[in-house]
Backbone as CSV, one residue per row, in Angstrom:
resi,resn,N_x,N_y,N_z,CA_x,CA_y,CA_z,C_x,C_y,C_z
1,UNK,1.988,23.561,-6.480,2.180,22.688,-5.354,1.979,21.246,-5.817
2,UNK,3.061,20.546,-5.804,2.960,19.200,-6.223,3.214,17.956,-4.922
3,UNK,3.447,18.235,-3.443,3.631,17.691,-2.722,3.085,18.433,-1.179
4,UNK,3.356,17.781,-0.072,3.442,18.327,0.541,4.323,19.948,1.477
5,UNK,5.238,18.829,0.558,6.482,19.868,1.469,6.830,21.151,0.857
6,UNK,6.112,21.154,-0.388,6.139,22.247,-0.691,5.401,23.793,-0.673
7,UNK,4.622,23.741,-0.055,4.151,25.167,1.350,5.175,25.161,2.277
8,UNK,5.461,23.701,2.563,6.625,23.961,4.005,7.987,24.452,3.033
9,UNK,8.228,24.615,1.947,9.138,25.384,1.476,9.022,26.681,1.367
10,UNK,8.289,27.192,0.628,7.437,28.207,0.756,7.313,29.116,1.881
11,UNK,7.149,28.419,3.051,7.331,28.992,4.404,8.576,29.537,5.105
12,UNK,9.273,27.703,5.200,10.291,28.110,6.143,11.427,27.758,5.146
13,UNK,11.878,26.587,3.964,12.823,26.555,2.972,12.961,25.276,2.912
14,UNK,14.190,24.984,1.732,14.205,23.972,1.909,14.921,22.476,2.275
15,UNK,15.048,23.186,3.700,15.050,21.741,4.712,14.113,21.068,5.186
16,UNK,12.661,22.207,5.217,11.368,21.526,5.860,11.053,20.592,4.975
17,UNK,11.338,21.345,3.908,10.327,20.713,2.648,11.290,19.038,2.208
18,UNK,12.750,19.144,2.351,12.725,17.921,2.631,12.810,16.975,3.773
19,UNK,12.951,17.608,5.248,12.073,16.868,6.201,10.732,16.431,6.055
20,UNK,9.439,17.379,5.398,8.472,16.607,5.543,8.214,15.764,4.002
21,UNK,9.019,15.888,3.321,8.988,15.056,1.685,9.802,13.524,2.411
22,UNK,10.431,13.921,3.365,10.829,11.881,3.940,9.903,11.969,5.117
23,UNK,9.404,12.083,6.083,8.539,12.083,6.875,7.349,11.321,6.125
24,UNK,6.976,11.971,5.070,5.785,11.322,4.560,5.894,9.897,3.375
25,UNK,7.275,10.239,2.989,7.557,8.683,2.705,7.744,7.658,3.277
26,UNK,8.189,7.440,4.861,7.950,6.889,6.161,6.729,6.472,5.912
27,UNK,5.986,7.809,6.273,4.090,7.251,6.350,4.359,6.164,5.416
28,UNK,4.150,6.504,4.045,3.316,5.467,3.153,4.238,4.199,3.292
29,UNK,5.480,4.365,4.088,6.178,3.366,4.211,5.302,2.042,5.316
30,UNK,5.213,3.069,6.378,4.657,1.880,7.528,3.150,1.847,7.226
31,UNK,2.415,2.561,6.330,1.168,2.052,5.769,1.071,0.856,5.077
32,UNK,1.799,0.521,4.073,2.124,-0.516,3.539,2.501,-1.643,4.633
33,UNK,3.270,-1.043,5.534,3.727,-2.452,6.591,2.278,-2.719,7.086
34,UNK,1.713,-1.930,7.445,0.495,-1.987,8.057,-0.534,-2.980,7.843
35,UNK,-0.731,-2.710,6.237,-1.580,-3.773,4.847,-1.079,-4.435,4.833
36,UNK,0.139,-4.892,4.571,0.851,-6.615,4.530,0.765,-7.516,5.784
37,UNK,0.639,-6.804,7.130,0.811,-7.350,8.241,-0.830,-7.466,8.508
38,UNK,-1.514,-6.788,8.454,-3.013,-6.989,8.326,-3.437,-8.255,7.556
39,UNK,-3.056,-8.310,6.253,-3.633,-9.260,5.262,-2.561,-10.556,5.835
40,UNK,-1.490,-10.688,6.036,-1.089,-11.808,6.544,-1.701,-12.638,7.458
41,UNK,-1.963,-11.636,8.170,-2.710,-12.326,9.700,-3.757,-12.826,9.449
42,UNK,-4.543,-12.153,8.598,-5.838,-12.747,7.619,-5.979,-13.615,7.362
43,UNK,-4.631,-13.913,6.450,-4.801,-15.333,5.444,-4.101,-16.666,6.426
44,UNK,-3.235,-16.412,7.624,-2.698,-17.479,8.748,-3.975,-17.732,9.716
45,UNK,-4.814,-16.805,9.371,-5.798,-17.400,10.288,-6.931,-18.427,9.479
46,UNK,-7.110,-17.914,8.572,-7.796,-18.777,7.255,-7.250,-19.587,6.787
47,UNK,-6.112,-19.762,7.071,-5.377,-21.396,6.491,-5.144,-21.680,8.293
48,UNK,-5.580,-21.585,9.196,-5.336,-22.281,10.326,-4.103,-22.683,10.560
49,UNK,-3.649,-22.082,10.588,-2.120,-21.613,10.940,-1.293,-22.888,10.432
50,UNK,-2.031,-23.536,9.365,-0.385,-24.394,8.365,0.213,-24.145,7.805
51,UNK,0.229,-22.627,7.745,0.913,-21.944,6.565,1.781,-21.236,8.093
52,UNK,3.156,-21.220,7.725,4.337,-20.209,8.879,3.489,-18.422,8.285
53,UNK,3.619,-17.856,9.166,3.221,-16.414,9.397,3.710,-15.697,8.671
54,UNK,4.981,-15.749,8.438,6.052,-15.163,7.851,5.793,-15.237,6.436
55,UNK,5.253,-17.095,6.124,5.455,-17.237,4.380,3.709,-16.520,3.811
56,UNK,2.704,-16.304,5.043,1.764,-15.645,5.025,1.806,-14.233,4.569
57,UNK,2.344,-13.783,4.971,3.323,-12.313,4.730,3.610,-12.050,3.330
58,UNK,4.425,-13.235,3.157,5.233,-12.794,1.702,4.365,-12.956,0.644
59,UNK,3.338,-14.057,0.418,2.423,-14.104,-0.182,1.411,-12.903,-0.457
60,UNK,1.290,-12.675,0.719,0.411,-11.235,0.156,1.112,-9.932,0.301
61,UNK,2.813,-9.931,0.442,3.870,-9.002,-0.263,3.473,-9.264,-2.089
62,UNK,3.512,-10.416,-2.257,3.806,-10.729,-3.793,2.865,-10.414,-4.169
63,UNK,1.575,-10.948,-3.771,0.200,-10.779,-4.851,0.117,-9.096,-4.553
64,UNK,0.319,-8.374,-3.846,0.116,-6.982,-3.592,1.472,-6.250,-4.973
65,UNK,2.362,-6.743,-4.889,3.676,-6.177,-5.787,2.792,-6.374,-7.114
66,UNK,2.581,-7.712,-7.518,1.527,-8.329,-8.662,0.621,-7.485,-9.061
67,UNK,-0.487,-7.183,-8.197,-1.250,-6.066,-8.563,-1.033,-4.557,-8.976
68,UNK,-0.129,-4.451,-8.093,0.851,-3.451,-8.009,1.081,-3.015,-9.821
69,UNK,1.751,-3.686,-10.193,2.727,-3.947,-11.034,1.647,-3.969,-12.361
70,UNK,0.158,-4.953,-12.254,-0.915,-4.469,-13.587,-1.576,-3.290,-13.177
71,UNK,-1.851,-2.515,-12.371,-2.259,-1.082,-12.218,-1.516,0.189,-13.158
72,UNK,-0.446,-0.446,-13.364,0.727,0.481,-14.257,0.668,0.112,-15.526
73,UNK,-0.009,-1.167,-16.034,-0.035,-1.406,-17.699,-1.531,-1.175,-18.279
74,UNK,-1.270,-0.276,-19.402,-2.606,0.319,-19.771,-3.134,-1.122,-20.701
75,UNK,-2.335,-1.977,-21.176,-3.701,-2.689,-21.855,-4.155,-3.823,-21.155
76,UNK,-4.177,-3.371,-19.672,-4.744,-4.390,-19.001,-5.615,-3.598,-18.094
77,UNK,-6.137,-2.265,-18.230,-6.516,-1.516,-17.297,-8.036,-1.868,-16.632
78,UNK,-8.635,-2.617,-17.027,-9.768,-3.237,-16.980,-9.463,-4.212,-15.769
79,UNK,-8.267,-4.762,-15.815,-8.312,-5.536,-14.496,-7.714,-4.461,-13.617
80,UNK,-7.087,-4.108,-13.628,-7.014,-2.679,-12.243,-8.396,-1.899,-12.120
81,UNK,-8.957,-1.603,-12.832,-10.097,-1.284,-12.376,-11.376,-2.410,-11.606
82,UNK,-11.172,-3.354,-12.362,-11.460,-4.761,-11.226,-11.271,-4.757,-10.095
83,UNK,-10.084,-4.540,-9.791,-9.394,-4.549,-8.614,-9.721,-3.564,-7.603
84,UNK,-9.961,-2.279,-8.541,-10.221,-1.299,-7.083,-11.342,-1.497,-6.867
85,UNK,-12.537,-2.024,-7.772,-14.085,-2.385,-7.051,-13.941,-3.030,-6.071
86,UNK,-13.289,-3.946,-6.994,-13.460,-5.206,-5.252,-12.808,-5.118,-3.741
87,UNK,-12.202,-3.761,-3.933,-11.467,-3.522,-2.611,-12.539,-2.158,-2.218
88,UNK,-13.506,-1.941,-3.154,-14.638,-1.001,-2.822,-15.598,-1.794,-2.279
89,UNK,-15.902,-2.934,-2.833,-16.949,-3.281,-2.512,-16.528,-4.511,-1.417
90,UNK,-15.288,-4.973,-0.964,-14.728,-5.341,-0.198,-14.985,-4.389,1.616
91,UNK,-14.680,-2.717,1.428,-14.535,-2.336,2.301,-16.270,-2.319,2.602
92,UNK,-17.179,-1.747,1.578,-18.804,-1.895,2.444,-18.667,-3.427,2.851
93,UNK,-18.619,-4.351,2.602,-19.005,-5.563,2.696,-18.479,-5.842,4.883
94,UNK,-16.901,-5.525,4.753,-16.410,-6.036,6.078,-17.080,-4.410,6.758
């Protein structure tokens, strides 16, 4: 079993299994909308709204792609691991 949808193959075949293999790419789809629209609002409220909402947005689209993007290179893995502390020690903190 490497996914979800695969019990729902298993079960019923596979149409479930790719109904719920896009169903759940949706999810992580509007999760992500979720985090960008969260952290935007964040940072337009912390720059007191001189920054447009929108270019609030894209900014922390980019630095999120950015991070994104050194989480995947091993000779930098030290800063991805940086990174997930501080979003550890980010979440006790708020």
């Amino acid at each position: 079993m490497l996914s979800f949808g695969d019990p729902f193959f298993r079960c019923f075949g596979p149409r479930w299994r790719h109904f719920i293999n896009i169903m759940q790419s949706i999810q992580q789809f509007l999760t992500v909308c979720v985090l960008i629209l969260g952290n935007g609002s964040t940072l337009a409220e912390i720059a007191s709204n001189k920054i447009c909402f929108i270019a609030c947005m894209i900014i922390c689209m980019a630095i999120g792609m950015i991070t994104g993007l050194i989480r995947g290179l091993q000779h930098v893995g030290w800063l991805a691991n940086a990174s997930v502390w501080m979003n550890v020690v980010n979440f006790i903190i708020m």
